[in-house]
PyMOL CGO cylinders between C-alpha atoms (Angstrom):
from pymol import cmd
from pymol.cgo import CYLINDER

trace = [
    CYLINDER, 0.00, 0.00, 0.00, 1.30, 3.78, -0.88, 0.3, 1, 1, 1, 1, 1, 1,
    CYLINDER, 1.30, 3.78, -0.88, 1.76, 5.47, 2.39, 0.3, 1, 1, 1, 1, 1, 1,
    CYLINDER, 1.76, 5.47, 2.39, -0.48, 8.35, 2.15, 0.3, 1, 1, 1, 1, 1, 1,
    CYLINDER, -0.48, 8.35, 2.15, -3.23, 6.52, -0.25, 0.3, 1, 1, 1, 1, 1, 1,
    CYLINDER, -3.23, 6.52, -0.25, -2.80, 3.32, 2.28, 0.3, 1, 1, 1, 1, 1, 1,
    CYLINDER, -2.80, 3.32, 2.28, -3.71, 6.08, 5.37, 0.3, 1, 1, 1, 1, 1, 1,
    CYLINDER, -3.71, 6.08, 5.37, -6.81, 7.57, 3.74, 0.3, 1, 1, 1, 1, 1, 1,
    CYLINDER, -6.81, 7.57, 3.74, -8.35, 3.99, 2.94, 0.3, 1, 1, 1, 1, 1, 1,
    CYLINDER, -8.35, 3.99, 2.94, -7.34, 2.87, 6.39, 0.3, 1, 1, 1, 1, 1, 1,
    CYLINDER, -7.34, 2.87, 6.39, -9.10, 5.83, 7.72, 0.3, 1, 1, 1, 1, 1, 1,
    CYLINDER, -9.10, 5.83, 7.72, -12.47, 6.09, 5.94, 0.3, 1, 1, 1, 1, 1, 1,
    CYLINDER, -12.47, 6.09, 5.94, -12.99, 2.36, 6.52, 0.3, 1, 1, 1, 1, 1, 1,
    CYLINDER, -12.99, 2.36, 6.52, -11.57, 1.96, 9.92, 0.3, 1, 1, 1, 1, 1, 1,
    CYLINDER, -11.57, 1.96, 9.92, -14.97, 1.05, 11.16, 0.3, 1, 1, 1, 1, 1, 1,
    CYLINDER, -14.97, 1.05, 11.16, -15.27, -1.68, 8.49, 0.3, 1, 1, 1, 1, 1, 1,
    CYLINDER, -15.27, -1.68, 8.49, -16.84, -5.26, 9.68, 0.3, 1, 1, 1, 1, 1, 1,
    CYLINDER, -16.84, -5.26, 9.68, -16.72, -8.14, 7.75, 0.3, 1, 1, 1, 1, 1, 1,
    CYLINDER, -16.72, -8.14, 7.75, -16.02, -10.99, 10.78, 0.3, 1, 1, 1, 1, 1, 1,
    CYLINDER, -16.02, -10.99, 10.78, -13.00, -11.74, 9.36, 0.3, 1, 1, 1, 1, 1, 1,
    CYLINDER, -13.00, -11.74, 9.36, -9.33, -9.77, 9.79, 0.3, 1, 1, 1, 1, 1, 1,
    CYLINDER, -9.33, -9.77, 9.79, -8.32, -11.58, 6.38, 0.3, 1, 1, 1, 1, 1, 1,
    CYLINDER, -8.32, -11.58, 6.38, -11.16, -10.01, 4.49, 0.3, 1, 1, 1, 1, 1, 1,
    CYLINDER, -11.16, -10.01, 4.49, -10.93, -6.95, 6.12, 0.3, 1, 1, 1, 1, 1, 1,
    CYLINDER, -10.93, -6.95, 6.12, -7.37, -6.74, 5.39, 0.3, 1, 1, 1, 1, 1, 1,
    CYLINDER, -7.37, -6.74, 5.39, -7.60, -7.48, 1.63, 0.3, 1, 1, 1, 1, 1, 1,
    CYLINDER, -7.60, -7.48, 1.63, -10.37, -5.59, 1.11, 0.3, 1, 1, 1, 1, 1, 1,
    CYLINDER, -10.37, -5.59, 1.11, -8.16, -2.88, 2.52, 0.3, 1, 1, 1, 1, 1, 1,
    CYLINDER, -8.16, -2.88, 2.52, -5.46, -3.51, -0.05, 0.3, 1, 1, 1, 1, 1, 1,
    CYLINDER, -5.46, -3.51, -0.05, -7.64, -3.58, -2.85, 0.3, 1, 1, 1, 1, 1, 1,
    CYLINDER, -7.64, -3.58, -2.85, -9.11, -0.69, -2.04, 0.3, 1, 1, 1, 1, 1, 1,
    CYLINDER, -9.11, -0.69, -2.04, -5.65, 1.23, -1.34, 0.3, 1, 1, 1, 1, 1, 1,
    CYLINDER, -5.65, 1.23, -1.34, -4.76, -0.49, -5.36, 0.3, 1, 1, 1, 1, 1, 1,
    CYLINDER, -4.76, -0.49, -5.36, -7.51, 0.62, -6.96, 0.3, 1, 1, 1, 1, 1, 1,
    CYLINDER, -7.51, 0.62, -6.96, -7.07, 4.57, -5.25, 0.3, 1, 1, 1, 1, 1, 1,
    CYLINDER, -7.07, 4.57, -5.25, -3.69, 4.32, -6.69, 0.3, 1, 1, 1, 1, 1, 1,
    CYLINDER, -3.69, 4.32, -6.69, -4.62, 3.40, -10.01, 0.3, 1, 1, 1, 1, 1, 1,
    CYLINDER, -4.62, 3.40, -10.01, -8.22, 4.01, -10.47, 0.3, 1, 1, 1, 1, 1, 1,
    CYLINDER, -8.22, 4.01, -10.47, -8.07, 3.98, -14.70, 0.3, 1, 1, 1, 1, 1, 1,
    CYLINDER, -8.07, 3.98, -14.70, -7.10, 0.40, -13.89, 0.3, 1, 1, 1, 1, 1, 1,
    CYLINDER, -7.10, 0.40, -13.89, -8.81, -2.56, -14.38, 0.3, 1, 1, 1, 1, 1, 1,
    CYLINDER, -8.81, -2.56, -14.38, -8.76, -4.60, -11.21, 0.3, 1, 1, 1, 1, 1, 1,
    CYLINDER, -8.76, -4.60, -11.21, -6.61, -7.41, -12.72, 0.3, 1, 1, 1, 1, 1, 1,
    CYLINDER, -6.61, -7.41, -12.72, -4.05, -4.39, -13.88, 0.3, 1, 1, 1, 1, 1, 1,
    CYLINDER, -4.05, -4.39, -13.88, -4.22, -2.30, -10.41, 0.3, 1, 1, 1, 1, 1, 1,
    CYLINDER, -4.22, -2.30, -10.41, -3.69, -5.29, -8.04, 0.3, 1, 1, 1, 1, 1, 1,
    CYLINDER, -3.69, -5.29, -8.04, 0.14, -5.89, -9.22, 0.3, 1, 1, 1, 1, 1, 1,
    CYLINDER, 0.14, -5.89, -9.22, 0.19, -9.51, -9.68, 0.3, 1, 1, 1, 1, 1, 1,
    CYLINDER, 0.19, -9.51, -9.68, -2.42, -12.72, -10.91, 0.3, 1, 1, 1, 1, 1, 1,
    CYLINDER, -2.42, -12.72, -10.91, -2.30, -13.83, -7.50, 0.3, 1, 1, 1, 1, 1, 1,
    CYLINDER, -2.30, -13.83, -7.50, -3.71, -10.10, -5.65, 0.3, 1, 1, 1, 1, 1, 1,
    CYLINDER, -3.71, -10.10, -5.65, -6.21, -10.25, -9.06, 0.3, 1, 1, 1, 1, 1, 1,
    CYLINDER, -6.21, -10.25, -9.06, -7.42, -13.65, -7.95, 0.3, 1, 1, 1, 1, 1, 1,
    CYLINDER, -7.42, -13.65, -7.95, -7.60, -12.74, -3.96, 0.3, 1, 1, 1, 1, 1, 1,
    CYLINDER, -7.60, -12.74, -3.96, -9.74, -9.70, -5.02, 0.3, 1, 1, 1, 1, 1, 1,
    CYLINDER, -9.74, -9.70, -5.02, -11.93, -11.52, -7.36, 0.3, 1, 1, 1, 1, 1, 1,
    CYLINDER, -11.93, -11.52, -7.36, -12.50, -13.95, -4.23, 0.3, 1, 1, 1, 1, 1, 1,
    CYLINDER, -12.50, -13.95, -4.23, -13.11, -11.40, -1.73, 0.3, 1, 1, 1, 1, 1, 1,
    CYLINDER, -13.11, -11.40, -1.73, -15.83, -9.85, -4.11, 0.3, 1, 1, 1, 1, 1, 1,
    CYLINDER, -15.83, -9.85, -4.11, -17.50, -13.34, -4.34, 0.3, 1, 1, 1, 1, 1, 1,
    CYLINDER, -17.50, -13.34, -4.34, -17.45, -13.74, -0.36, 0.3, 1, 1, 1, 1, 1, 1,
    CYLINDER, -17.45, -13.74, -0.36, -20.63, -13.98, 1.45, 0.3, 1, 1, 1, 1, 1, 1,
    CYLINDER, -20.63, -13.98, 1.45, -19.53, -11.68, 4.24, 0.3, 1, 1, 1, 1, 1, 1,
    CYLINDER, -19.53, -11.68, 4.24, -18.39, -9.14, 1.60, 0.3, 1, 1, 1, 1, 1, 1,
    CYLINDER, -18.39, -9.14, 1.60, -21.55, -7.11, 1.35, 0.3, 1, 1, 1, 1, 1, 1,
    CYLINDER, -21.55, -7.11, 1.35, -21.77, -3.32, 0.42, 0.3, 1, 1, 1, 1, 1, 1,
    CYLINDER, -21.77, -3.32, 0.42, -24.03, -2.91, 3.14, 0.3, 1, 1, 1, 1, 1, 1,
    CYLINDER, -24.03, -2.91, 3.14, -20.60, -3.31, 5.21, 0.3, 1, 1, 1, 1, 1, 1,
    CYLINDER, -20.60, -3.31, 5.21, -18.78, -0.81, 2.82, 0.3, 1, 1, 1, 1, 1, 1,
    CYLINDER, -18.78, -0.81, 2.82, -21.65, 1.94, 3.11, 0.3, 1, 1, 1, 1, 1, 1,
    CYLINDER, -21.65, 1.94, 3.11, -21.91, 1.77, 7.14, 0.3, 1, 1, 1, 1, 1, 1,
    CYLINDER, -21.91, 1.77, 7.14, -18.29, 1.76, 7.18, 0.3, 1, 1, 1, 1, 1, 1,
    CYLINDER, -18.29, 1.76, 7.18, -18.15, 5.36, 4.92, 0.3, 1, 1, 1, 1, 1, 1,
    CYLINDER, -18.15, 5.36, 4.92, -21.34, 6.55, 6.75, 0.3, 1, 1, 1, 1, 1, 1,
    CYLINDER, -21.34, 6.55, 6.75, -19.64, 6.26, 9.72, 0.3, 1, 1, 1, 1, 1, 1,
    CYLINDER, -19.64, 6.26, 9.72, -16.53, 8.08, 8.22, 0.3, 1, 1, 1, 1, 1, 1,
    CYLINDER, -16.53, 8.08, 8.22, -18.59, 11.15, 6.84, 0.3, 1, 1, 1, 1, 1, 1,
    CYLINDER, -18.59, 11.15, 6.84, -20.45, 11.35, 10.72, 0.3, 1, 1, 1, 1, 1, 1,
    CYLINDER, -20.45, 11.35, 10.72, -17.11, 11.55, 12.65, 0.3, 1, 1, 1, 1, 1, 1,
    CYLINDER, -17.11, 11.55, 12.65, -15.77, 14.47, 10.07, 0.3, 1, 1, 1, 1, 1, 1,
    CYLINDER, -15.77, 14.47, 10.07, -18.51, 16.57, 9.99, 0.3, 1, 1, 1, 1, 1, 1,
    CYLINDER, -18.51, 16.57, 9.99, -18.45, 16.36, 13.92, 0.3, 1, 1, 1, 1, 1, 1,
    CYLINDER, -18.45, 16.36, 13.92, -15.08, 16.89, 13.73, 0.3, 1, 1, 1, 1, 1, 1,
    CYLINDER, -15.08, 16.89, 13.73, -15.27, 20.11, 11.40, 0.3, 1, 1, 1, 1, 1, 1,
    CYLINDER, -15.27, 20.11, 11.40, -18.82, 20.97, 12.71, 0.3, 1, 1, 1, 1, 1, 1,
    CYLINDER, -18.82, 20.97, 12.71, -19.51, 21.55, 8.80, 0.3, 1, 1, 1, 1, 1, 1,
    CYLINDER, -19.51, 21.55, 8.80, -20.54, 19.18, 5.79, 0.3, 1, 1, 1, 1, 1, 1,
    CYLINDER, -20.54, 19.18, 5.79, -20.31, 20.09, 2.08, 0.3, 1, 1, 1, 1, 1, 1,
    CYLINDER, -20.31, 20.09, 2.08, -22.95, 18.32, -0.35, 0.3, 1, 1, 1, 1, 1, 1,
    CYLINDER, -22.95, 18.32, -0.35, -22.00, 19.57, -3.51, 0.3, 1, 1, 1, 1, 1, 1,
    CYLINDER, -22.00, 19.57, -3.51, -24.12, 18.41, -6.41, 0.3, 1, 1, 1, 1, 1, 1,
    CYLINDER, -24.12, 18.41, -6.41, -23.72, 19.55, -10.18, 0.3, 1, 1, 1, 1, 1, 1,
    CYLINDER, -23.72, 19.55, -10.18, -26.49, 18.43, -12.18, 0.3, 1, 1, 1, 1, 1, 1,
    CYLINDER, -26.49, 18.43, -12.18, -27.93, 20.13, -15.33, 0.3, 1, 1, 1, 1, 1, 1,
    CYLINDER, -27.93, 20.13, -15.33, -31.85, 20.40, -14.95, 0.3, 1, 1, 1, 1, 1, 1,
]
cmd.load_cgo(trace, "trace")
């Protein structure tokens, strides 16, 4: 993991909760490859067949849900707006 990406994913998700260190751990890592290299393909971003084929298996995990992912950055997005008393929702849309 890059230092300063591998921070900022281990921060957002720090609340994360899949039952299992392992997962939680390489869904870390993936998460911290794909920030690095996001115009990369999963397979190109993880560095090696054998990271590819660990992501692709954490994906098809049970406990791997994105209800887990979206508590996890809900919880993120709570503690820095308390922290900052102030929350920018910036939406550009053309009506």
């Amino acid at each position: 993991m890059n230092g300063n990406i591998g921070i900022c994913v281990e921060k957002e998700f720090q609340t994360i909760d899949f039952r299992s260190k392992r997962l939680e751990k390489r869904f870390l890592q993936v998460m911290s490859d794909l920030a690095e290299e996001p115009e990369k393909s999963i397979w190109l971003a993880s560095g090696s067949p054998t990271n590819a084929k660990a992501a692709y298996r954490m994906l098809g995990n049970q406990d791997f849900t994105k209800e887990n992912i979206l508590s996890a950055h809900r919880n993120a997005t709570n503690n820095c707006s308390r922290q900052n008393n102030a929350l920018l929702s910036i939406q550009d849309a053309i009506s």
